[in-house]
VEXGU-114682 format. One record per atom (N, C-alpha, C): residue number from 1; residue in one letter; x, y, z; atom name. Coordinates in nm, 4 decimals, padded with zeros to 6 digits. Layout:
N
+-----+---------+----------+----------+----------+-------+
: num : residuo :       xx :       yy :       zz : atomo :
+-----+---------+----------+----------+----------+-------+
: NUM :       a :        X :        Y :        Z :    CA :
...
+-----+---------+----------+----------+----------+-------+
This chain:
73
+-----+---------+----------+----------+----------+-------+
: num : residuo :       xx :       yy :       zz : atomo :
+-----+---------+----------+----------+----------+-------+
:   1 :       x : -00.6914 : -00.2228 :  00.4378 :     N :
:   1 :       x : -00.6097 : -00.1351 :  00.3604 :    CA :
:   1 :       x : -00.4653 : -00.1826 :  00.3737 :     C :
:   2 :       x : -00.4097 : -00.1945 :  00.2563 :     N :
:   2 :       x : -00.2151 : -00.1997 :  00.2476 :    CA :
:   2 :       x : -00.1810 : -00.1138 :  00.2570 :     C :
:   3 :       x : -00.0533 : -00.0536 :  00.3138 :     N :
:   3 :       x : -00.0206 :  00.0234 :  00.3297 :    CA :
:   3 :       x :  00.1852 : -00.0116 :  00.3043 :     C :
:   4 :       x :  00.2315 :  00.0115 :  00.2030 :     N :
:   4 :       x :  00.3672 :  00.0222 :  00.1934 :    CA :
:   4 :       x :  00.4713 :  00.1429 :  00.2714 :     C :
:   5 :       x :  00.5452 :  00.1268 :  00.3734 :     N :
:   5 :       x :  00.5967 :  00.2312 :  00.4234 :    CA :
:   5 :       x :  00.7501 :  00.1778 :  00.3300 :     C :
:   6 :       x :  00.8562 :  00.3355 :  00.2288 :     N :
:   6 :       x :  00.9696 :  00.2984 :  00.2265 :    CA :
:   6 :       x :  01.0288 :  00.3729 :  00.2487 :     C :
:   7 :       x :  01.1549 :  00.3753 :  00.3479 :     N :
:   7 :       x :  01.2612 :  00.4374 :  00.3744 :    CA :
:   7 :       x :  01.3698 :  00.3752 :  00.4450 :     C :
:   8 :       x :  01.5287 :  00.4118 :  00.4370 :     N :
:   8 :       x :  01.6068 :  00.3986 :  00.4643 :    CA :
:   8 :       x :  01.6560 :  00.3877 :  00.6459 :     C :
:   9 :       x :  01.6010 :  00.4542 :  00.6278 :     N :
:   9 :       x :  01.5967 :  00.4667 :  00.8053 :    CA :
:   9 :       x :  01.4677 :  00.4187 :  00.8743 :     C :
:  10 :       x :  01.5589 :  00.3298 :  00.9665 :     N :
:  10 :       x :  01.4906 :  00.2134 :  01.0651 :    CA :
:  10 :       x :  01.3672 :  00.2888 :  01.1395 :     C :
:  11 :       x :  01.4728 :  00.3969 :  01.1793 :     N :
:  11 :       x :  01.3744 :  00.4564 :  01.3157 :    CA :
:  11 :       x :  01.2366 :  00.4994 :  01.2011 :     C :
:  12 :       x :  01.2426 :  00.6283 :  01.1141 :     N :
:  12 :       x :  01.1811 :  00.6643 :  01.0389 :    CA :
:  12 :       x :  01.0513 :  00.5832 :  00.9990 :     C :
:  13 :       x :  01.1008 :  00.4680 :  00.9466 :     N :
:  13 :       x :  00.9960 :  00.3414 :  00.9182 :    CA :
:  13 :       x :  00.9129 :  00.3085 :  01.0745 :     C :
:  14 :       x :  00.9585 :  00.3007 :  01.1630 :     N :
:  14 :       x :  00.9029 :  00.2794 :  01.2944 :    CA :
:  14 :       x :  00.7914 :  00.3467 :  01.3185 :     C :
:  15 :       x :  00.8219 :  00.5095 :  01.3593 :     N :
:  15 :       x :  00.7796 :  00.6215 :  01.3651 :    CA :
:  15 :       x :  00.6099 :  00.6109 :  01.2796 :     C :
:  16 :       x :  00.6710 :  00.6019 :  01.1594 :     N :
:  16 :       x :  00.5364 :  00.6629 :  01.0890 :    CA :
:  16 :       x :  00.4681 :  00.5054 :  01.0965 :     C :
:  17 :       x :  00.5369 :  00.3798 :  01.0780 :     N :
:  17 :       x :  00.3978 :  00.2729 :  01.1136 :    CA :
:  17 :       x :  00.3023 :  00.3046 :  01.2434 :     C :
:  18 :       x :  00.3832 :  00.3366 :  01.3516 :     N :
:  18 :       x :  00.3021 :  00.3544 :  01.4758 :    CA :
:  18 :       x :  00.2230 :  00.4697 :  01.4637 :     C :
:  19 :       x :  00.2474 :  00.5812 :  01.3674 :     N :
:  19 :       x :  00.1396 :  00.7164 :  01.3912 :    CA :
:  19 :       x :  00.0436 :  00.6321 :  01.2877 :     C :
:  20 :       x :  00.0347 :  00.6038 :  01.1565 :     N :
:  20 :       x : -00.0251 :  00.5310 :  01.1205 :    CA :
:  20 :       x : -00.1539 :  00.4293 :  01.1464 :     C :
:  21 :       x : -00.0809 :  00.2978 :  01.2019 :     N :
:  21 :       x : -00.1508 :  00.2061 :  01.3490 :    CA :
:  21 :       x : -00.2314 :  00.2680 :  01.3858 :     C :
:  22 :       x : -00.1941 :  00.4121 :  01.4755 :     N :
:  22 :       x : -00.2358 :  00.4684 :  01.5631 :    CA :
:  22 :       x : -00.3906 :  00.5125 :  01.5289 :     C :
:  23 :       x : -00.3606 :  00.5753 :  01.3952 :     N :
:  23 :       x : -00.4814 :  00.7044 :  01.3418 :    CA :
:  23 :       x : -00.5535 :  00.5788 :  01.2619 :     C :
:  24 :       x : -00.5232 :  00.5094 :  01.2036 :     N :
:  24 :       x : -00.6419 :  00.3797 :  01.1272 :    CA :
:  24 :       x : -00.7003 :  00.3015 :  01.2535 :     C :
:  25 :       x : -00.6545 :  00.2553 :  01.3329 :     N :
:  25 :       x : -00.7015 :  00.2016 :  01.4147 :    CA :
:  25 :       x : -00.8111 :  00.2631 :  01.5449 :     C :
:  26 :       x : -00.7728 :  00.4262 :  01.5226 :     N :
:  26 :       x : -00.8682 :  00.5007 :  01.5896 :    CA :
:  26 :       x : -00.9842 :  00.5223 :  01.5442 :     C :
:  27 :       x : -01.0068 :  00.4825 :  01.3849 :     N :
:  27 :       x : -01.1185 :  00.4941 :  01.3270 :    CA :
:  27 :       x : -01.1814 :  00.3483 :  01.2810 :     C :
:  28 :       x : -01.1191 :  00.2737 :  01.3396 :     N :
:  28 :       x : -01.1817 :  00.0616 :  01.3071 :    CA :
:  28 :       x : -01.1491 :  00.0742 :  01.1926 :     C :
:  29 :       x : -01.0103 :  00.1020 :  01.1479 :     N :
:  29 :       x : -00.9980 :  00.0684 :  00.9512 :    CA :
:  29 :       x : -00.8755 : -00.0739 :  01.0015 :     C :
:  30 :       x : -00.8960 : -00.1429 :  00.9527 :     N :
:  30 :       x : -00.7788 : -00.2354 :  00.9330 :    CA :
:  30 :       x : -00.6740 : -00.2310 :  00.8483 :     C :
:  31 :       x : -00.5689 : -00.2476 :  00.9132 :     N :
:  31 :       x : -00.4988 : -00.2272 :  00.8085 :    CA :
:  31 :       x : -00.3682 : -00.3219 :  00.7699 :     C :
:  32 :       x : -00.2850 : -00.3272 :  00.6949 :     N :
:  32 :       x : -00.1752 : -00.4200 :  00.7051 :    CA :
:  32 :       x : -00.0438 : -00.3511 :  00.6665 :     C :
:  33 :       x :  00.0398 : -00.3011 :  00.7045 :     N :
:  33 :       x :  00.1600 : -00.2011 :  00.6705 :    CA :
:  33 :       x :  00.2809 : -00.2946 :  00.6987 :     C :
:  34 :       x :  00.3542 : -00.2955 :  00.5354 :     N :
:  34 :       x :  00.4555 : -00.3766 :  00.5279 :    CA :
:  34 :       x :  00.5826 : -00.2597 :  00.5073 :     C :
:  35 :       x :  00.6805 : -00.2739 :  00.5691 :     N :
:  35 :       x :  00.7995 : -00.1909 :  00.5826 :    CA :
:  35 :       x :  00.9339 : -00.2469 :  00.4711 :     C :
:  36 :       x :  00.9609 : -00.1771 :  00.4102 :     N :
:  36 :       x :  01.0871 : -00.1894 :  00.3111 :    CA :
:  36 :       x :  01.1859 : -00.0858 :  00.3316 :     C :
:  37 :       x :  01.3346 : -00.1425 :  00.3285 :     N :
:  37 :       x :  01.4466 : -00.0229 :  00.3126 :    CA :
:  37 :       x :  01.4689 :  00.0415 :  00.1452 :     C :
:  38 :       x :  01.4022 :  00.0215 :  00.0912 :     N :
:  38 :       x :  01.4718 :  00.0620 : -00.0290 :    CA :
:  38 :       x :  01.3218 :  00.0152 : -00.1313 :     C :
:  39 :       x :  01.3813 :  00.1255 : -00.2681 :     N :
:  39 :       x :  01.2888 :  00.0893 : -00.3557 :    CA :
:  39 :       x :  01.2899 : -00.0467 : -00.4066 :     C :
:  40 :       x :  01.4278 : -00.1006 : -00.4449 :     N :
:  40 :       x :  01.4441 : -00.2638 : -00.5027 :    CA :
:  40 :       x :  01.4061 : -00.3340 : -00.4321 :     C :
:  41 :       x :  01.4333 : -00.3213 : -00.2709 :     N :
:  41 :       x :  01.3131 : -00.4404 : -00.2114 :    CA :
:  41 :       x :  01.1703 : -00.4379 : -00.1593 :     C :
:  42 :       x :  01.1014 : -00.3227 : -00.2050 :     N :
:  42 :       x :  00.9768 : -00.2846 : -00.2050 :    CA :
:  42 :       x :  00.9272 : -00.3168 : -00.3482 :     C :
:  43 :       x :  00.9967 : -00.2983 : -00.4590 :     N :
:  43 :       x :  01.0002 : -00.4060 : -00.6253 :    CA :
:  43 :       x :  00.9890 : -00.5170 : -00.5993 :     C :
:  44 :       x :  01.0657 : -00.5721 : -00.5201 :     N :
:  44 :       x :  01.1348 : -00.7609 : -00.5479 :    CA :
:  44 :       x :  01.0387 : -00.8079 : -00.4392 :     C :
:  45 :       x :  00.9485 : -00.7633 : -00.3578 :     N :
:  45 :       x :  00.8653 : -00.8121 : -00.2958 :    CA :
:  45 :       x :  00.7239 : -00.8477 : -00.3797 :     C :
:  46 :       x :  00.6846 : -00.9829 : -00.3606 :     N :
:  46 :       x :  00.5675 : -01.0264 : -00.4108 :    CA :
:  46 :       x :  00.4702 : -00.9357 : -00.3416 :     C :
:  47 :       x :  00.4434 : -00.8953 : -00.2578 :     N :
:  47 :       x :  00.2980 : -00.8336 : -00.1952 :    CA :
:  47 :       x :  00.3344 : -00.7436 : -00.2879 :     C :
:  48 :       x :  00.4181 : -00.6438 : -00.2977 :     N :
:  48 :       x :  00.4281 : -00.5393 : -00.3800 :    CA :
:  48 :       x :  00.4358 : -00.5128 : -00.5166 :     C :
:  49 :       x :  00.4038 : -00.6359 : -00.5319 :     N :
:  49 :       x :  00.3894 : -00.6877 : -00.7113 :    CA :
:  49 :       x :  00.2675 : -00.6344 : -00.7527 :     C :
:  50 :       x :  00.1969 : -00.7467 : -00.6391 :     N :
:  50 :       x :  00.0212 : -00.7760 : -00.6201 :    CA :
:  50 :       x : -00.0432 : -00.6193 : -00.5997 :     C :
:  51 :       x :  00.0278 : -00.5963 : -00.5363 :     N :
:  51 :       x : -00.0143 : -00.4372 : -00.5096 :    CA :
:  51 :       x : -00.0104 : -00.3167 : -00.6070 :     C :
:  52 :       x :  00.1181 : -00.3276 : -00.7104 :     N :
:  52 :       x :  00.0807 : -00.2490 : -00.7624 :    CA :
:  52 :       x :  00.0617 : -00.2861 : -00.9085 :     C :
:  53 :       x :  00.0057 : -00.3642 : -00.8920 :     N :
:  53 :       x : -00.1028 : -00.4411 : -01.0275 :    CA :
:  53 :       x : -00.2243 : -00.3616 : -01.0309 :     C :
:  54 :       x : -00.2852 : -00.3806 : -00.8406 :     N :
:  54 :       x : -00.3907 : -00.3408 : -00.8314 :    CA :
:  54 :       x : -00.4250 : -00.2048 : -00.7866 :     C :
:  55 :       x : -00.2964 : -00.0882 : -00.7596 :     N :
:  55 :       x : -00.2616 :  00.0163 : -00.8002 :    CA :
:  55 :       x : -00.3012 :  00.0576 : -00.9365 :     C :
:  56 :       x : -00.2073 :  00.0570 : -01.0468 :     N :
:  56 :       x : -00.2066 :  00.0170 : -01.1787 :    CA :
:  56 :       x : -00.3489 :  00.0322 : -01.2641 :     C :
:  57 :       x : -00.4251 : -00.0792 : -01.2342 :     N :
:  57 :       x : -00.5826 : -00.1049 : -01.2187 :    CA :
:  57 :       x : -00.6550 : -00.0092 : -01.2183 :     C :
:  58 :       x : -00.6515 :  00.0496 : -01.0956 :     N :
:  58 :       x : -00.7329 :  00.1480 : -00.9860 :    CA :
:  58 :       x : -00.7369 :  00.2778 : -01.0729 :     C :
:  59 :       x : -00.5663 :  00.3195 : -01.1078 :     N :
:  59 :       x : -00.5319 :  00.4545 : -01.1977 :    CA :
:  59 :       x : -00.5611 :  00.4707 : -01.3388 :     C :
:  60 :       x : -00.5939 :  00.3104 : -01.3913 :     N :
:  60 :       x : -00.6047 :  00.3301 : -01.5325 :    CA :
:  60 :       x : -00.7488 :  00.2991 : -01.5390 :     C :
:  61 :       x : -00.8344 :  00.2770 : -01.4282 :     N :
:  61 :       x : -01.0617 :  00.3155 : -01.4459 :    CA :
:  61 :       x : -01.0385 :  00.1536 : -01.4531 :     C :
:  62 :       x : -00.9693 :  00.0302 : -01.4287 :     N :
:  62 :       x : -01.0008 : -00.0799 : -01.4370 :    CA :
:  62 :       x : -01.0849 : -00.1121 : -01.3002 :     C :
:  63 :       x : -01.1985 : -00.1918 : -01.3284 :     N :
:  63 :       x : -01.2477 : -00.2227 : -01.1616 :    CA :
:  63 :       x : -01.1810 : -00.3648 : -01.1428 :     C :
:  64 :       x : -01.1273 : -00.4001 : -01.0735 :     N :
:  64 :       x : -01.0412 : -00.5180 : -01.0209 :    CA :
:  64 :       x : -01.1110 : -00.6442 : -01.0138 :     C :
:  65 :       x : -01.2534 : -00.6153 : -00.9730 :     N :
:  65 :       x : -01.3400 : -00.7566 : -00.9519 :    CA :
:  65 :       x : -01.3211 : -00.7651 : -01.1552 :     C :
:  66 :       x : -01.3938 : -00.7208 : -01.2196 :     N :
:  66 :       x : -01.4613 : -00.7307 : -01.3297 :    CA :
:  66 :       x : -01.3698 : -00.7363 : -01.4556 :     C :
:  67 :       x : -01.2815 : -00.6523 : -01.4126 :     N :
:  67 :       x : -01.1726 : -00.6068 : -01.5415 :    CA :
:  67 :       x : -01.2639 : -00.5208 : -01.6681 :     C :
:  68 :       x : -01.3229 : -00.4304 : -01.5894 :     N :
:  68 :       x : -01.3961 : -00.3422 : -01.6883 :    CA :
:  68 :       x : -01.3509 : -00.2187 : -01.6587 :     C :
:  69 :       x : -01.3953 : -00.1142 : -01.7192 :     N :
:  69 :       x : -01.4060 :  00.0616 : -01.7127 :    CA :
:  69 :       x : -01.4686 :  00.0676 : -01.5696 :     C :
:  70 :       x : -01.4362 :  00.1333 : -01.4732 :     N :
:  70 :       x : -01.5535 :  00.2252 : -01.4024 :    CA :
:  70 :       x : -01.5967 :  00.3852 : -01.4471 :     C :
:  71 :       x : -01.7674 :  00.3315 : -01.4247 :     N :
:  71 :       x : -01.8452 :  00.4834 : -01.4771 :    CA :
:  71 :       x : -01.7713 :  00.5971 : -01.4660 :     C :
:  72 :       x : -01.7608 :  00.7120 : -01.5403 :     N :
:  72 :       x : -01.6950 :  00.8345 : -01.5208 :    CA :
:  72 :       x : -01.5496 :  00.8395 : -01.5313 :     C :
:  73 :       x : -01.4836 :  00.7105 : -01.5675 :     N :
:  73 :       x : -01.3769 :  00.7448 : -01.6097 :    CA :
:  73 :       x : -01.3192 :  00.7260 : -01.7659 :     C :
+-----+---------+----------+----------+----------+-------+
């Protein structure tokens, strides 16, 4: 799982990666949590391109492998 944390404050960003970490990792989920100060460099980041392509995807019934509808939506 990706996980985008954004906020302005250092500590803030800290804080919630480690409760985060904490609670995915208590359940064996893997995860990868990338930290940004701001919306423009959470934009201007390539992972976050990729990401919310496949965001994007997900919200509009595209299945990502296939580039089709999924059932029921």
């Amino acid at each position: 799982m990706t996980i985008a944390i954004v906020d302005d404050t250092t500590r803030d960003r800290e804080l919630l990666k480690g409760m985060l970490a904490h609670y995915f990792s208590s359940y064996g989920t893997d995860t990868e949590i990338h930290e940004f100060r701001s919306g423009e460099e959470f934009f201007e980041s390539l992972q976050a391109k990729a990401l919310c392509r496949h965001i994007f995807r997900y919200l509009h019934g595209r299945d990502h492998r296939y580039g089709r509808r999924r059932p029921g939506l």
